[in-house]
C-alpha positions in Angstrom: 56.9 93.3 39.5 53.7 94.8 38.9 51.4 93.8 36.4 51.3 97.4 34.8 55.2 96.4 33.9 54.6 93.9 31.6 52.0 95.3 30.2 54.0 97.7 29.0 57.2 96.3 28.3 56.8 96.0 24.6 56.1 99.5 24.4 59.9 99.7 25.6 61.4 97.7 22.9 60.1 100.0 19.9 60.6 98.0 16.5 64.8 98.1 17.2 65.9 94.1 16.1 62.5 93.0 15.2 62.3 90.8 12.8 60.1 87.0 12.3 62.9 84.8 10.8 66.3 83.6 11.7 69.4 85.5 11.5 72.8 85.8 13.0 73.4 88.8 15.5 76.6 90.2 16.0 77.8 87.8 18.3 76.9 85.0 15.5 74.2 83.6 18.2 71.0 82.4 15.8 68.4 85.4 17.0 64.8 86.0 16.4 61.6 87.8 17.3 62.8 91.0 19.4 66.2 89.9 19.8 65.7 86.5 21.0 68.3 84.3 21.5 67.6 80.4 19.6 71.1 78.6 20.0 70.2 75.5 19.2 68.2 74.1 17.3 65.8 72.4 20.3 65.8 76.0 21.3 64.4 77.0 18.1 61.8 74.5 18.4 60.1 76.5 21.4 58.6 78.7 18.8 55.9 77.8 16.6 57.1 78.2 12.8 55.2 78.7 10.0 56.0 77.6 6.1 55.2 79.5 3.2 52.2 78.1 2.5 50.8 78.6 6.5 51.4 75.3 7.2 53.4 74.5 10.8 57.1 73.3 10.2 57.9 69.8 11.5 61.1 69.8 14.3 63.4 68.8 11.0 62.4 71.7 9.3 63.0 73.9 12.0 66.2 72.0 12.9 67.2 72.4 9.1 66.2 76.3 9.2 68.3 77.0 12.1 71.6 75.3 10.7 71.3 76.9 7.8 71.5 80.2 9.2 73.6 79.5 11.7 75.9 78.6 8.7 76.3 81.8 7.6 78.2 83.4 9.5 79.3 86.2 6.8 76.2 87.3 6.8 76.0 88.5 10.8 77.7 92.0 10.0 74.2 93.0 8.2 71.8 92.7 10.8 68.8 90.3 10.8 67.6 92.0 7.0 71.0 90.5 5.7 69.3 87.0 6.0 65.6 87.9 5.2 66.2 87.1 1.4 69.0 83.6 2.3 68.2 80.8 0.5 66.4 78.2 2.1 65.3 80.9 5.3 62.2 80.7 4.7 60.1 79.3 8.1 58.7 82.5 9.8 56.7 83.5 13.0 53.3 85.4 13.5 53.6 88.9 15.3 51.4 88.1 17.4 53.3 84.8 19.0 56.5 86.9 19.1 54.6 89.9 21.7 53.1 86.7 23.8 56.5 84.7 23.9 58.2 88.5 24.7 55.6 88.6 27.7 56.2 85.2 29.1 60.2 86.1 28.9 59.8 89.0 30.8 57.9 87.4 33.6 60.4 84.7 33.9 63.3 87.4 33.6 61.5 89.7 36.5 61.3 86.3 38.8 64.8 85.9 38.8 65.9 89.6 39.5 63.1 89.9 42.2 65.0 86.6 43.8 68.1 88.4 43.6 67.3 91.7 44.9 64.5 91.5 47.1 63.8 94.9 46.8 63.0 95.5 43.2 59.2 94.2 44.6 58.9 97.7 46.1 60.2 100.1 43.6 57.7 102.1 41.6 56.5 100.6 38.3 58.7 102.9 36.0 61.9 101.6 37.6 61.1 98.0 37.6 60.3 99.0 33.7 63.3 100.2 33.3 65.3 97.5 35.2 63.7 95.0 33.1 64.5 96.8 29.9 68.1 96.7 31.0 67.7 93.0 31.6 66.3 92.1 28.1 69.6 93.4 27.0 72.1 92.2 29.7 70.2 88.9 31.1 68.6 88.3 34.1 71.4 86.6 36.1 74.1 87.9 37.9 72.6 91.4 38.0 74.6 93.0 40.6 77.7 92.8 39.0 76.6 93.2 35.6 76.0 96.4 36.3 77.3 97.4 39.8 76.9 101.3 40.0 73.3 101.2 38.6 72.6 98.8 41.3 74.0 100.8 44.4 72.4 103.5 43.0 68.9 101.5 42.9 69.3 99.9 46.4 70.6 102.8 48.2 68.9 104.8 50.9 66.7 107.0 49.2 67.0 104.8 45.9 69.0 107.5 43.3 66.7 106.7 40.1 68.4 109.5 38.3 72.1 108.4 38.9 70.8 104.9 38.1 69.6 105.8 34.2 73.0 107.4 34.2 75.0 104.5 35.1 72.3 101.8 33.3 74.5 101.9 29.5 76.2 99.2 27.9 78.8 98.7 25.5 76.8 98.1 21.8 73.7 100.3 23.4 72.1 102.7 21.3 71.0 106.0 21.7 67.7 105.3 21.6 68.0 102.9 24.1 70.2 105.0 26.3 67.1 107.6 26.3 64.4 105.3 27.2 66.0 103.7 30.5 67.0 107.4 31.4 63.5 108.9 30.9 62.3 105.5 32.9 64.6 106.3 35.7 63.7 110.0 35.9 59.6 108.7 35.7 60.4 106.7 39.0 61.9 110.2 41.4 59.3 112.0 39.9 56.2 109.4 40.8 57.9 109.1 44.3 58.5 113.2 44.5 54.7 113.1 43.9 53.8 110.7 45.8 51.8 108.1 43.5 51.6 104.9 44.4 54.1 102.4 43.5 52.4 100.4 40.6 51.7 103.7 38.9 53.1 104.0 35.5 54.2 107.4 34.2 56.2 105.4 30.6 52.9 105.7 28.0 54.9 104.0 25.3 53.3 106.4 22.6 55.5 109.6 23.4 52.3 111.4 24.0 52.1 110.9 27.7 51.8 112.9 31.4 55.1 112.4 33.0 56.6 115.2 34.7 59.6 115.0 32.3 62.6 117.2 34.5 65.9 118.2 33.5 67.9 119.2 37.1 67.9 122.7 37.1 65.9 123.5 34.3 65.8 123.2 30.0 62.8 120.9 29.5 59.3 121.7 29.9 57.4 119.7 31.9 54.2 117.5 30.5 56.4 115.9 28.3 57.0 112.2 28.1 59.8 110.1 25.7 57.7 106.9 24.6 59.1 104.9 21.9 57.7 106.6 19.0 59.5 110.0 20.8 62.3 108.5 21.1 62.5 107.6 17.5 61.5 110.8 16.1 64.3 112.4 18.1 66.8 110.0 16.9 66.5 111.3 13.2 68.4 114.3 14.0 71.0 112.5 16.0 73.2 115.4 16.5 70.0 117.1 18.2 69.2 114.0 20.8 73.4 113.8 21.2 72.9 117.3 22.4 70.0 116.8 24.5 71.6 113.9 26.3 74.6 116.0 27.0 72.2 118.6 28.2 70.6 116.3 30.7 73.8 114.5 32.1 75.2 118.4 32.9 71.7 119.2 34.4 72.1 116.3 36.6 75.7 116.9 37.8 74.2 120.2 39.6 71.4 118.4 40.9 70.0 117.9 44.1 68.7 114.7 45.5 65.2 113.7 46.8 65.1 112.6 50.5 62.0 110.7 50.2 62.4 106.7 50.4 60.3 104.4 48.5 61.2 101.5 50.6 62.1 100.3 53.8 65.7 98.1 53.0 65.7 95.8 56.5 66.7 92.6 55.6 66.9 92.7 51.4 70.0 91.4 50.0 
């Protein structure tokens, strides 16, 4: 993927899950940082903790931390602020480790799904953005049938980005999230229907960007981009962005399709 991807993938995660101790998720899996699986306690040990008095935690303290939580398996309904105030929880990371450990995930996570599917190399940058904020959520492996209809959409002939934000949901996914991999998606036909080149990034993160932000057949202006602070502002009024999305799938159902190809597909599995 190109380097303007990961330099931006933060930017797609907003501040949804973010959080620099241990907790439970739903699931009861122990969980830091942006979501971050730790399930076990060698696992949690790949991070560097910190004590309350700045000094680095020792393995046993880490391994102690982490059983603790785990432990408390009550608690998981209430998100990761349910444990921010537990006993005992008290080891913590730096934001600044958690961004840097975030960036060498994605790489790894963009390896794998660039060995699956050869020709996620030659997509433009906001797809591969969006592909690997769909990945952060659903893991890296077994992509094709994690998620079969986004994938015929991406890897068919032209690549249908639109039909691909459609079909890119989850059970458990927010709104939020929902509306960031579909403005992703929609970035990529419009870079291609321009014709920028394919490491160019219309996602600014910010909400304050260039994209050429189109409904199919009309209803939203164009100069208008959803970064993550957009994307939160619009979730506020939740009926509103319910609307909106509702709005933008019955745009896309009368929609007609681009017939420029980003990629030639010989030999890609």
């Amino acid at each position: 993927m190109y380097e303007s991807v990961f330099r931006a993938f933060v930017s797609t995660l907003g501040n949804e899950g973010l959080t620099n101790w241990m907790y439970c998720d739903v699931d009861g899996n122990v969980t830091t940082g942006r979501g971050n699986l730790i399930n076990s306690p060698s696992a949690a040990e790949q991070w560097t903790w910190y004590t309350p008095s700045g000094r680095v935690a020792t393995p046993d303290e880490v391994a102690a931390n982490w059983q603790l939580v785990h432990d408390r398996q009550d608690l998981r309904g209430g998100g990761g602020g349910a444990y921010d105030g537990l006993a005992g929880n008290t080891l913590r990371l730096k934001w600044e480790d958690i961004d840097a450990n975030v960036d060498r995930i994605a790489r790894q996570f963009a390896s794998i799904i660039e060995d699956q599917v050869l020709l996620v190399k030659r997509l433009p940058a906001d797809a591969q953005l969006g592909i690997l904020r769909w990945a952060w959520a659903m893991g890296p492996n077994g992509v094709r049938s994690r998620a079969p209809k986004m994938w015929t959409a991406l890897t068919s002939i032209p690549p249908d980005f639109d039909e691909a934000g459609v079909q890119s949901d989850w059970r458990g996914q927010t709104l939020a999230t929902k509306l960031v991999l579909n403005q992703l998606f929609q970035n990529a036909t419009d870079a291609v229907q321009k014709g920028l080149p394919a490491e160019s990034l219309l996602w600014t993160g910010d909400g304050n960007g260039k994209s050429i932000r189109r409904a199919r057949g009309g209803g939203v202006s164009p100069d208008s981009s959803i970064g993550v602070a957009g994307v939160a502002a619009a979730a506020v009024g939740a009926g509103l962005v319910w609307l909106g999305w509702q709005t933008f799938v019955e745009h896309r159902k009368g929609s007609t399709k681009t017939e420029t190809s980003v990629a030639d597909t010989k030999g890609e599995v």
